[in-house]
C-alpha positions, 0 to 999 in steps of 0.5 A: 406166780401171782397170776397163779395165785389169783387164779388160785383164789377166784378158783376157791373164792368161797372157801378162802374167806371162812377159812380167814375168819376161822384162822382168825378166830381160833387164834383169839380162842387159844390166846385166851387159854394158852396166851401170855402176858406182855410185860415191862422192862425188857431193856438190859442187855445180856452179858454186860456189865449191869447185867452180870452184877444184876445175876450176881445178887440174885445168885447171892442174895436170892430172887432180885426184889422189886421195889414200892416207894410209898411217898409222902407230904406234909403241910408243914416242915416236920416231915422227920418228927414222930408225929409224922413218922408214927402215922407212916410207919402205921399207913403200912403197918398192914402191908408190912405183914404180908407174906409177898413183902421182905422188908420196910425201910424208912426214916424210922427203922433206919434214923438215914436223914436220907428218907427225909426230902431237903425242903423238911415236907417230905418223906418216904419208904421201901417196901421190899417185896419178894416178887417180880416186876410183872407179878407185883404190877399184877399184885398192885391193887391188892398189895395197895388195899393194905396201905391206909393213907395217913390223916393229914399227910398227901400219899403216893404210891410209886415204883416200878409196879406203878409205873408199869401199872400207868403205863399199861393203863395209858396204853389200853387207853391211847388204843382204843382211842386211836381205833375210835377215831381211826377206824369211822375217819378211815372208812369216810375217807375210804367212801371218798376214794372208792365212791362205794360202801361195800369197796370201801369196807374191804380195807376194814374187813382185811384189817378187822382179819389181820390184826386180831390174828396178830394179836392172838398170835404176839399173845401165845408167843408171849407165854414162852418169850417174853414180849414188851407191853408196847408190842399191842399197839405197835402191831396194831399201829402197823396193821391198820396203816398195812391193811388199809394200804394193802386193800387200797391198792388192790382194791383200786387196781381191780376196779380198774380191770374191771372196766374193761375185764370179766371178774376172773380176769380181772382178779387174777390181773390185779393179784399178778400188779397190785398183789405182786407190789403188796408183797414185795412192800410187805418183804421190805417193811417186814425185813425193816421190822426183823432187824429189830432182832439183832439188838440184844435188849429183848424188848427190841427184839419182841417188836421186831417179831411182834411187827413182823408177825402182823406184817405176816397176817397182813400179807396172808389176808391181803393176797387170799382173803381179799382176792376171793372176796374181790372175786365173790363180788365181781362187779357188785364191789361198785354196790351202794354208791354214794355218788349218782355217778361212780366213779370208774377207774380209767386206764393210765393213759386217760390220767392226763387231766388229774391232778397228778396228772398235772404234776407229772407233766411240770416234772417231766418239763423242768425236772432239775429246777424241781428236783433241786429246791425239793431236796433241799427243803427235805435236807433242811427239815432233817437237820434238827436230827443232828442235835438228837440225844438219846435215853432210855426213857427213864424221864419223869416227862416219859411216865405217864400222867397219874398218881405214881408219875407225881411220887415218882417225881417227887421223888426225884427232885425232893431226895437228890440226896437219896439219888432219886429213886435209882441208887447205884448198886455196887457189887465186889465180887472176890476171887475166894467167898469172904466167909461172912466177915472181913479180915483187918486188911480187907477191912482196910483197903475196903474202906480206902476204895469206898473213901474213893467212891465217896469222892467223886462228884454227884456220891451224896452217900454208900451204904454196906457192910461196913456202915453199922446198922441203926442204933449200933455202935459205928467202931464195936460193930466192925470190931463183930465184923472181923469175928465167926459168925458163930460169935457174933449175935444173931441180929448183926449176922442177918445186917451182915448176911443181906450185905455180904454172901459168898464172894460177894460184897454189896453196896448202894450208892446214893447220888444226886443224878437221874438214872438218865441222865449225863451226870449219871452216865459220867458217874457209872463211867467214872466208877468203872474206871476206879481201880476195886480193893485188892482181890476184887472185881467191882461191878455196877448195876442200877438204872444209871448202869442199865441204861449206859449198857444199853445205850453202848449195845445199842449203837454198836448195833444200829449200823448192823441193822441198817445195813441189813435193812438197806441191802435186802430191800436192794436184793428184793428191788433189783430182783423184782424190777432189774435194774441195779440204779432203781435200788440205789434211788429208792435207798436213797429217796427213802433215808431222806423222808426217813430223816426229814421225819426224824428231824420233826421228832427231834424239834417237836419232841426233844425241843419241845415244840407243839407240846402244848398243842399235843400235851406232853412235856418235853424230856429233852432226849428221846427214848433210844428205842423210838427213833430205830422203830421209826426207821425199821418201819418208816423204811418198810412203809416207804418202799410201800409207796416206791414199789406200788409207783415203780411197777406202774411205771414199769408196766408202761416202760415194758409196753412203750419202751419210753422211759419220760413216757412211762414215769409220767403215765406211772406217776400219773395213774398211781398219785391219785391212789398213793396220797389217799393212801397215804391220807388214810395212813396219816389219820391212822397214825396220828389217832395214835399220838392222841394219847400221854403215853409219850413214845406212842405219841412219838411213833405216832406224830413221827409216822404222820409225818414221814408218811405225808413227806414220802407221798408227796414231796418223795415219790410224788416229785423226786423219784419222777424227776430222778427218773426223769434225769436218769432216762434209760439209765434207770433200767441199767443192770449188767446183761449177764446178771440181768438174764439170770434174774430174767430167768428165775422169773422174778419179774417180765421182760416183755419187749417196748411196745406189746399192748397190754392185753396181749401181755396180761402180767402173768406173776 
């Protein structure tokens, strides 16, 4: 099939690349048009309990609002004195007047100590507006033009658009730098390799394809789903470390046929070697990818289809574009040298004296004595991972660095009483609608159930119905609040309808725990867990609820997902080379870089080692979606490696029929290829770590690493010694079993023995 698919492309060699670069551009052209916007959030989880209180106030209570947090400080410790709160209330006075704002509380308009910070210096307000998350972060600057910063007090603008304002900032920053630095460094290293500009720049071209295509692509599906706003420099950390992969290999292996090949040949030998590993690596880093749709948090799920999308254009460019480019050149890929002498690619039986060479022989001599010590130095740097702890990334360490980080921060260590900048929401929701009002005895029992809320650790205060509103009296108000509301005046009957609608009663719950953190995980538990007022279902949303929910969904899920990663890689690896012992070795090989890489993230992230080296300040958990993105894609990438050493190694093991013979020439003929590969993906990855948006950092440095680690100490020594040990048993499937896949042709079963230029691998 892939011998087809070279003839295929050397046959409409000029068409194919305009073709690309058509594609390419007429997606860019539409996703300006027609494209969508990627947007923040995206971590609540369908149907769960934060989410169901979440739908009841905005049912009840018209559109959810979203919240600016104007933060403010003064010298001196008078921060509740009229002086000050005159010249906050006229800093917004402007805003306040706006069509897109509902309301302002501060101290002023609400007397509540808590707006006031516990050391006295500090205040701040709510600006209530009547948009959404992604349409106030788009409204930002305008909606800041009408704040004035008040004389003689420090001013910070934060909340959710400003975060979200940050971190779109800060990712648009960390991707270009990653592509300044990336891009020139790959193409030195490129002309390392190759020994050739016009060989070297073929990776780059297949990549200045594949992921503008992608991005194109993510952008119109962004206007009918919603996609996160880390989903740009995902895809983009993947499509570079792909099509520069993909390209090295191909590229590499068409040069070798060349050596002793016409061009026609040669391109179809390396579609039929090299292309075939490309797409079965491309099948596995993709299916890595898409298991990301099973969590139900939809920003997980737009990763997943964003990854598998330029995993798809980079699989389409790297098996048409690049072949027909190879045959437009021919010979000319070796043009404007930088070496007197290029370097030609020799046979694999000429590798002997390489490097690589030189470690397959010592593996192949003393397999068990390095095997050993290899596998315990992998285990022991995954150990770290055993003390993980997970978040959802609502650290102040996580946001980053700006103004709105400093107010956020603020706020949340000034106004513990005010719970930060996350109070809990509490929603009863009551079998029959309450009518406006309460009855004596839901009075009653209400105020019995809130007393116990009250009680549990960390409440600091509850505001709701049945707390008077500023300058009215606390036993006259629930008096009105038993009447019609045709009897009550007009002012109490809008405090009552923003508290109570329909069957629903609502509250906030100050208290003095992060939204992350285990003080408020323990809060939401303990409040679930209370018994509500007869009559009643209470239920809780927030941050706190928010990420307890998704943190529950999620590791309900991950075993769902690793298990479907795990056994379609196996399905894939047993049909291309089959052998039911290959799966199970490459499984196994990869969750040990995989955990050696995630044991680095947790000691130099969560620990916080090398932070000053890298700038970021440890948070002390790590965002729960990190660690499931590396694997989706580390899982992928690494099979990347094992199925380009694999089909070497299978090559030589169907012509000599010599299991040592073929592993030692395998690994010898493609370590060479692997680690500057792999080089080239490490500065790929760590460009991106350049940045102070922290998960990005993480991907990045997490990536690095397990790319070093599967290169070298994973398939440069323990795939070969396993293999050296395993002997014939490598290739061991039940005959029955191994004829019908014979049969649908997935992979050749040549006899030991036949030369290679009698038996060109046909697809």
């Amino acid at each position: 099939m892939f011998g087809r698919l070279g003839d295929f492309t050397y046959r409409h060699r000029r068409v194919i690349p305009l073709a690309a670069l058509v594609l390419t551009l007429v997606l860019l052209g539409l996703s300006g048009p027609f494209g969508g916007q990627l947007s923040s959030g995206g971590f609540s989880v369908p149907g769960s309990q934060s989410q169901r209180a979440s739908d009841l106030l905005t049912k009840h209570f018209g559109a959810a609002t979203t919240q600016l947090l104007l933060v403010y400080q003064s010298p001196a410790a008078d921060a509740a004195s009229s002086s000050v709160q005159t010249r906050v209330d006229r800093s917004f006075s402007r805003l306040a007047q706006r069509p897109q704002v509902a309301s302002v509380l501060d101290y002023t308009n609400t007397g509540q100590s808590v707006f006031i910070g516990g050391s006295g210096h500090d205040t701040f307000a709510v600006v209530n507006l009547k948009l959404s998350q992604t349409e106030a972060t788009n409204q930002l600057a305008s909606l800041e033009s009408y704040i004035t910063a008040p004389k003689g007090l420090r001013m910070w603008v934060t909340g959710a658009p400003a975060i979200n304002a940050l971190y779109n900032t800060g990712l648009e920053q960390q991707l270009k730098r990653a592509e300044l630095i990336a891009l020139p460094v790959s193409l030195v290293l490129l002309l390392i390799v190759f020994g050739s500009v016009v060989a070297a720049l073929l990776p780059l071209v297949i990549a200045g394809l594949a992921v503008p295509a992608a991005l194109g692509l993510i952008s119109l599906i962004a206007a009918r789903f919603g996609m996160s706003i880390f989903v740009t420099n995902v895809a983009t950390i993947i499509g570079l470390g792909l099509a520069i992969d993909y390209s090295l290999f191909f590229v590499k292996r068409f040069r070798e046929e060349l050596t002793h090949s016409e061009v026609q040949v040669a391109v179809r030998a390396a579609t039929a070697s090299a292309g075939k590993a490309v797409a079965i690596s491309g099948t596995a880093v993709a299916v890595g990818l898409s298991s990301l749709t099973l969590f139900p948090a939809s920003a997980l799920r737009s990763m997943g289809v964003g990854g598998v999308v330029v995993v798809g254009c980079t699989l389409l460019f790297a098996l048409t574009a690049l072949p027909a480019l190879l045959a437009l050149l021919g010979r000319r890929v070796n043009s404007l040298s930088v070496r007197r002498s290029l370097h030609r690619a020799s046979r694999p039986t000429d590798h002997h004296s390489s490097f690589w060479g030189w470690v397959a022989d010592r593996v192949m001599r003393h397999p068990v004595a390095i095997a050993i010590p290899t596998a315990a130095v992998l285990l022991a740097a995954g150990t770290p991972f055993l003390s993980l702890r997970l978040s959802t990334g609502s650290s102040v360490y996580e946001i980053p660095a700006g103004p709105a980080r400093t107010g956020y921060a603020l706020l949340n260590f000034s106004f513990p009483q005010a719970g930060g900048v996350d109070d809990m929401n509490l929603v009863l929701n009551y079998a029959h609608p309450l009518g406006g009002r309460l009855s004596a005895t839901q009075e009653h029992q209400l105020g019995a159930y809130l007393a116990r809320v009250q009680a549990l650790p960390g409440v600091q205060g509850i505001d709701g119905v049945l707390k008077a509103p500023p300058g009215e009296n606390q036993a006259a108000y629930l008096r009105l609040l038993l009447l019609p509301a045709g009897q009550r005046p007009a002012g109490i009957n809008r405090y009552i309808a923003g508290n109570i609608a329909g069957p629903i009663a609502q509250f906030e719950i100050a208290n003095s725990f992060g939204p992350d953190s285990a003080q408020g995980a323990a809060l939401v538990h303990r409040l679930r867990t209370l018994a509500g007022p007869p009559g009643a279902q209470p239920l809780l949303a927030g941050g706190a609820a928010e990420s307890v929910d998704f943190i529950n969904a999620f590791a309900q899920t991950i075993p769902w997902a690793v298990l479907l990663v795990v056994a379609v890689t196996m399905l894939v690896l047993f049909l291309t080379f089959g052998s039911v012992v290959l799966p199970v070795k490459a499984v196994l090989m990869s969750m040990i870089s995989i955990s050696a890489a995630f044991g680095a993230m947790v000691w130099i992230f969560q620990q916080g080692h090398l932070s000053n080296i890298l700038g970021f300040t440890a948070p002390g958990s790590i965002t729960a979606t990190d660690p499931v993105l590396m694997f989706a894609i580390m899982f992928g990438l690494s099979m990347d490696y094992e199925v380009f050493l694999l089909t070497r190694i299978r090559e030589r093991y169907l012509e000599t029929g010599d299991n040592r013979r073929a592993v030692q020439e395998g690994l010898a003929a493609t370590g060479g290829v692997i680690s500057s590969a792999a080089l080239i993906m490490i500065t790929v990855f760590s460009a991106f770590a350049l940045g102070h948006v922290l998960d990005i950092q993480i991907l990045g440095v997490g990536m690095a690493i397990a790319v070093a680690v599967d290169a070298t100490l994973v398939r440069g020594i323990m795939v070969p010694a396993l293999m050296r040990i395993l002997g014939e048993l490598n290739w061991w499937a039940p005959s029955g079993v191994k004829a019908l896949v014979a049969r649908l042709g997935f992979y050749e079963d040549r006899r030991p023995g036949t030369t290679r230029e009698a038996t060109a691998p046909q697809g």
